[in-house]
C-alpha positions as CSV (number, residue, x, y, z in Angstrom):
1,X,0.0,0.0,0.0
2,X,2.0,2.5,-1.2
3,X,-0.1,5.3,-0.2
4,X,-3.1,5.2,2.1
5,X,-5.5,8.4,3.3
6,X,-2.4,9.8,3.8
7,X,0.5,7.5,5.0
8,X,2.7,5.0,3.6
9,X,2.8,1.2,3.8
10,X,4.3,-2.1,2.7
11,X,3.1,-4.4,0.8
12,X,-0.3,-6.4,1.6
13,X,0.5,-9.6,2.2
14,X,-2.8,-12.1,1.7
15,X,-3.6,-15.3,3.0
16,X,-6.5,-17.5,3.5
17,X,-8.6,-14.9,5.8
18,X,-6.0,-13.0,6.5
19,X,-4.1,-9.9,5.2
20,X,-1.2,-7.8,6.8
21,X,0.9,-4.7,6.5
22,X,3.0,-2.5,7.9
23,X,1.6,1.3,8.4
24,X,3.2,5.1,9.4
25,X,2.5,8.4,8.6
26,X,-1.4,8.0,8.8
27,X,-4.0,10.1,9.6
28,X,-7.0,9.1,8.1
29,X,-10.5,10.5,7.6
30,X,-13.2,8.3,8.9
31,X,-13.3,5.1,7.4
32,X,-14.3,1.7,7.9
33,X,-13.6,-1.7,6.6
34,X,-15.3,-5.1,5.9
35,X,-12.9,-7.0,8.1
36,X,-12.5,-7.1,11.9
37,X,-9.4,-4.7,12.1
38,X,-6.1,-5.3,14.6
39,X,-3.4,-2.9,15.0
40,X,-0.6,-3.1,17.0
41,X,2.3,-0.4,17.7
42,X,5.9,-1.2,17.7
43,X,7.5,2.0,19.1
44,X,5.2,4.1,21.3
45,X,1.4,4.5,20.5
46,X,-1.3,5.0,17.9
47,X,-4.4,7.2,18.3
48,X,-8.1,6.2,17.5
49,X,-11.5,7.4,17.8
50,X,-15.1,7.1,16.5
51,X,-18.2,9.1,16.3
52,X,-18.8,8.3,20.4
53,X,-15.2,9.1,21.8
54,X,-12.3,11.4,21.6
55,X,-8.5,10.8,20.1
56,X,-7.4,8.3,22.7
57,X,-4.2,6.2,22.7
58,X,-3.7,2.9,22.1
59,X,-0.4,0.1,22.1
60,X,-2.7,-2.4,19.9
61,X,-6.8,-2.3,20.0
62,X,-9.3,-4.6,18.0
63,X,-11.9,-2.5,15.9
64,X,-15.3,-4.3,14.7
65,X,-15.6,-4.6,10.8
66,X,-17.8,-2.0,9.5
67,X,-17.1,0.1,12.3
68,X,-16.5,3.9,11.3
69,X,-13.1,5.2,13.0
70,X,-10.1,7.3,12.5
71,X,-6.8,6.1,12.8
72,X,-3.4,8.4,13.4
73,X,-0.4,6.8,13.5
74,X,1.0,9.1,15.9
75,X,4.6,9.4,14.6
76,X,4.9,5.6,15.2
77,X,4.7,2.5,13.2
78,X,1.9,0.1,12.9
79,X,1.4,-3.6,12.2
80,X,-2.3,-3.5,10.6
81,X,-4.0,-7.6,10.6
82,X,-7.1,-7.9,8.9
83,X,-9.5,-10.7,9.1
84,X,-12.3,-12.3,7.2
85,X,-15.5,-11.0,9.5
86,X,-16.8,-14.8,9.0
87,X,-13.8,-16.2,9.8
88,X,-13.1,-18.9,13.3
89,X,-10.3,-16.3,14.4
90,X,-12.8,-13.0,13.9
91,X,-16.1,-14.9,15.6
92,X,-13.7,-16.2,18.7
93,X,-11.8,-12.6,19.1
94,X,-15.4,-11.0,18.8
95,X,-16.8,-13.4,21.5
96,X,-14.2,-12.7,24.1
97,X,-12.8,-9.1,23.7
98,X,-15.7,-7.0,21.9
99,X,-19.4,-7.5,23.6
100,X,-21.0,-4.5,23.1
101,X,-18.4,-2.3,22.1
102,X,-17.1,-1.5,18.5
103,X,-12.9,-0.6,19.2
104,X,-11.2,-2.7,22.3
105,X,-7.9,-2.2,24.0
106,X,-6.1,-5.7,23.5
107,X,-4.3,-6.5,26.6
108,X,-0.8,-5.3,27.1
109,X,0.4,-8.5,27.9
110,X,0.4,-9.8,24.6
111,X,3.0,-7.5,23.6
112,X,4.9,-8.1,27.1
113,X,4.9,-11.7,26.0
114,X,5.9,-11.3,22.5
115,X,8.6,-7.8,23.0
116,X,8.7,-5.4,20.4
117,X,11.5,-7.2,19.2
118,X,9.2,-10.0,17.9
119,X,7.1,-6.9,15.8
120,X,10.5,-5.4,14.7
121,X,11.8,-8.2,12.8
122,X,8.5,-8.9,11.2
123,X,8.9,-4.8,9.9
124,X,12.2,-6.5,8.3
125,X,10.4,-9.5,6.9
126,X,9.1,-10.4,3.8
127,X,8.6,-14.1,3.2
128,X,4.9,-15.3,3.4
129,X,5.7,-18.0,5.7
130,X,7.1,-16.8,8.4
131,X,4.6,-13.6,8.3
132,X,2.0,-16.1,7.9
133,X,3.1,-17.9,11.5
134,X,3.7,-14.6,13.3
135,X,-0.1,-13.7,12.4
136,X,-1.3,-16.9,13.3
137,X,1.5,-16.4,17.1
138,X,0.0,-13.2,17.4
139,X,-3.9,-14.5,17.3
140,X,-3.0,-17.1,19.2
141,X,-1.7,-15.1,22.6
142,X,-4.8,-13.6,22.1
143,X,-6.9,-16.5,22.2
144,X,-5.2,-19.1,23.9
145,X,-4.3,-22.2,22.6
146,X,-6.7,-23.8,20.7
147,X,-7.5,-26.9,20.6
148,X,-5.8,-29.3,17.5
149,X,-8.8,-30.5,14.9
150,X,-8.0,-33.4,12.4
151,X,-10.5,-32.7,9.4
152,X,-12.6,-35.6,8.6
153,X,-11.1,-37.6,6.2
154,X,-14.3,-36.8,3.7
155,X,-13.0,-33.1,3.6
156,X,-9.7,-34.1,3.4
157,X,-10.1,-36.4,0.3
158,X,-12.2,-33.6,-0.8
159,X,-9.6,-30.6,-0.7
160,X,-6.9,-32.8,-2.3
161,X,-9.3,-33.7,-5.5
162,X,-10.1,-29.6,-5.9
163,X,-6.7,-29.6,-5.5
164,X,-5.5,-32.3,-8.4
165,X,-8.0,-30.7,-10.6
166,X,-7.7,-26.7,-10.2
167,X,-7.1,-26.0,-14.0
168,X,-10.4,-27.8,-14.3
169,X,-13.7,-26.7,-14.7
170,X,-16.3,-29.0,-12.3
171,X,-19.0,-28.3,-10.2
172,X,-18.9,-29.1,-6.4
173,X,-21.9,-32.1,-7.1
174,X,-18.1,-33.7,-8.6
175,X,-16.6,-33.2,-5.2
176,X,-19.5,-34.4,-2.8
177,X,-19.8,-37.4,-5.2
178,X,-16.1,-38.5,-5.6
179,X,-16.2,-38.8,-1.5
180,X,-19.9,-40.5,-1.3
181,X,-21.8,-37.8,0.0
182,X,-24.9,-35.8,-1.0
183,X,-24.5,-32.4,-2.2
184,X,-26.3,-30.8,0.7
185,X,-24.2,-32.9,3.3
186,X,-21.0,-32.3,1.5
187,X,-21.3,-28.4,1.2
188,X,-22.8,-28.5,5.5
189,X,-19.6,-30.7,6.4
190,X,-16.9,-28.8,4.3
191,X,-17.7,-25.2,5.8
192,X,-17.9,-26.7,9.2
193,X,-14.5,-28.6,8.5
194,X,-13.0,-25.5,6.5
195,X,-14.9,-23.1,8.2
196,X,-15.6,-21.2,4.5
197,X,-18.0,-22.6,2.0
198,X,-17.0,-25.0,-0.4
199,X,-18.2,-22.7,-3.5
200,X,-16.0,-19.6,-2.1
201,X,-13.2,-21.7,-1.6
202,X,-13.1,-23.3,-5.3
203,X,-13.6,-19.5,-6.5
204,X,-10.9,-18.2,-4.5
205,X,-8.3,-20.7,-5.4
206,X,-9.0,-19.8,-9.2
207,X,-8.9,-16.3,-8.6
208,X,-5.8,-16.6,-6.5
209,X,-4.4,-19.0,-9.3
210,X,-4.9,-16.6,-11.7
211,X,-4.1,-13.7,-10.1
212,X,-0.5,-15.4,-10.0
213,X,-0.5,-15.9,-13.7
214,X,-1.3,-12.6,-14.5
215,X,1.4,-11.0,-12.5
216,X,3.7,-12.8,-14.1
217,X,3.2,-11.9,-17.2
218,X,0.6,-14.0,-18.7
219,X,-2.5,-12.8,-20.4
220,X,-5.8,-12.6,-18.8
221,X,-7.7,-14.9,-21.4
222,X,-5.0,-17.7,-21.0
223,X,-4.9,-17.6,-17.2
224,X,-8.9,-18.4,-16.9
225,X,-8.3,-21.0,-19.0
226,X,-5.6,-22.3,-16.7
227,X,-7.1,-21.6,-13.8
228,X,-10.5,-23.6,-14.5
229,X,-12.8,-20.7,-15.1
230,X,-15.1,-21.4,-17.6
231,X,-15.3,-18.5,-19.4
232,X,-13.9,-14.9,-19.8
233,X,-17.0,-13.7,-18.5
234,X,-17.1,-16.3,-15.1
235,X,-13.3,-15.3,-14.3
236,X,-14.3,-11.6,-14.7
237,X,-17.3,-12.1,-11.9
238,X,-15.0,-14.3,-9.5
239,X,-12.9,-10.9,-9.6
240,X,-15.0,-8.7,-9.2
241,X,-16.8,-10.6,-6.2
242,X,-13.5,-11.2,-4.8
243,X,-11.0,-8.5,-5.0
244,X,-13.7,-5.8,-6.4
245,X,-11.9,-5.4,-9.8
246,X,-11.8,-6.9,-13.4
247,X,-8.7,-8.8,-14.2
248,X,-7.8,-6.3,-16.9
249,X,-7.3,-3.7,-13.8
250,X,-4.7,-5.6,-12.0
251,X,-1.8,-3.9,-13.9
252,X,-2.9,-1.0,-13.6
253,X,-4.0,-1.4,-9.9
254,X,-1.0,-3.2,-8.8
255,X,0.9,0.3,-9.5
256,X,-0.4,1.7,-6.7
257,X,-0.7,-1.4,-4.6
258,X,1.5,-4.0,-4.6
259,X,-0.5,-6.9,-3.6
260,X,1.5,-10.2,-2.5
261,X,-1.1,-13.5,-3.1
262,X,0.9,-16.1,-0.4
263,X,-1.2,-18.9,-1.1
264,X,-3.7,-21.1,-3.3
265,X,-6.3,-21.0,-0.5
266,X,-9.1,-18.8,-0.4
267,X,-8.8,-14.9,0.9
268,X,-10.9,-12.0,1.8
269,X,-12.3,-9.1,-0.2
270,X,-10.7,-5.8,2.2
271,X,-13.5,-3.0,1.6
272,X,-12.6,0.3,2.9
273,X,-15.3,3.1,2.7
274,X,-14.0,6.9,3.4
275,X,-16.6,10.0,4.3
276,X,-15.6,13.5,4.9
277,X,-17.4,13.4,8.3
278,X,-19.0,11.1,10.8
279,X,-22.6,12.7,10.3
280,X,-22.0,12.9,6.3
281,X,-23.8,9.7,5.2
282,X,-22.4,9.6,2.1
283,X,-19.8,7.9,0.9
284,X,-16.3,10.0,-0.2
285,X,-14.4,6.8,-2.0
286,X,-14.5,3.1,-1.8
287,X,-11.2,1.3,-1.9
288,X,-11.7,-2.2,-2.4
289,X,-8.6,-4.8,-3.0
């Protein structure tokens, strides 16, 4: 993100649910995103309100997706963790840190636990892996432990056959019938297994898959092909209902936004909506990646 609302950023790193980058120099106008928002400072503090409290200080808060806020970096630097709304990590942090409220000071201990040295060598960092396991470290002090699932062997055999067939085109009546299930019970046991539906999944791997492609060079009709869309016209929609632009943009877009795809998985749509006040209902600019 090269430039935000004002401020400058790394790249955005995107996983399965998950996107990340590294933030100074902000001060934003109100805004609000589709994802349940964390931020965490690595030198001092950052400063946030909403339309129901003043500036106040924070060393790393939660803020409720489609929450209106500001955000100023206060001279300081920022690790910024997005997360799918629907996701297991958003619903459990929601449970136990937000209640009522919309923005919630994250404990201080996490940070005790983890230094700042742990958030300063992430700033350095730029391999998907190991950002990928510091996100996962991080949402894990907050949470706790969790406890170590085995996915049924269904979903399992399931995942790997979308897998061996990517640059396919099938429907997911294939799937549920290649592990001997119905339809119905196939799609209700993936998304409890996955925790995503099975239809977002497939489109996100192609999109992802694709996305790839295209970034390296190839052209846009080839890579649907390659990626198992069936048409022009489907890979343009999965764009569009995934990352909010047409595959032809991605050139261009990525000019101003370097976007790093880390995996094959499925990700998140980031929706950020800007207004010039907080009683101003309409909407300045939408940014969505």
């Amino acid at each position: 993100m090269k430039e935000g609302n004002k401020g400058t950023a790394s790249a955005l790193y995107v996983w399965n649910g998950i996107s990340m980058f590294w933030g100074t120099s902000f001060h934003t106008d109100p805004h609000a995103h589709n994802t349940l928002q964390l931020v965490f400072d690595v030198e001092k503090s950052f400063l946030l309100k909403d339309s129901e409290t003043d500036w106040t200080a924070h060393s790393a808060a939660l803020i409720a997706a489609d929450h209106l806020h500001q955000l100023d970096s206060n001279d300081s630097i920022q690790l910024f963790i997005y997360l799918d709304s629907e996701s297991s990590y958003a619903k459990s942090l929601e449970l136990k840190y937000l209640n009522e409220n919309q923005i919630c000071p994250l404990p201080g201990k996490l940070l005790r636990d983890l230094s700042n040295d742990f958030f300063k060598k992430l700033l350095l960092n730029s391999d998907c892996d190991s950002l990928l396991n510091a996100c996962r470290t991080i949402l894990d002090q907050l949470l706790g432990p969790g406890i170590a699932h085995q996915l049924d062997s269904r979903v399992s055999k399931a995942l790997e056959y979308i897998a061996q067939n990517a640059s396919n085109s099938f429907r997911v009546g294939e799937v549920a019938a290649h592990v001997c299930l119905s339809e119905s019970r196939f799609r209700f046991l993936f998304k409890k297994e996955v925790g995503q539906p099975v239809q977002n999944f497939i489109q996100w791997m192609r999109v992802v898959d694709s996305l790839n492609m295209v970034l390296q060079g190839k052209q846009v009709s080839q890579s649907a092909i390659d990626a198992g869309f069936w048409d022009g016209a489907h890979m343009t929609r999965s764009y569009k209902n995934v990352l909010g632009i047409a595959p032809s943009k991605v050139e261009t877009f990525g000019k101003d936004l370097k976007i790093v795809a880390c995996t094959k998985g499925s990700l998140h749509t980031l929706k950020t909506e800007i207004r010039d006040d907080w009683t101003d209902n309409s909407v300045k600019k939408v940014i969505e990646i």
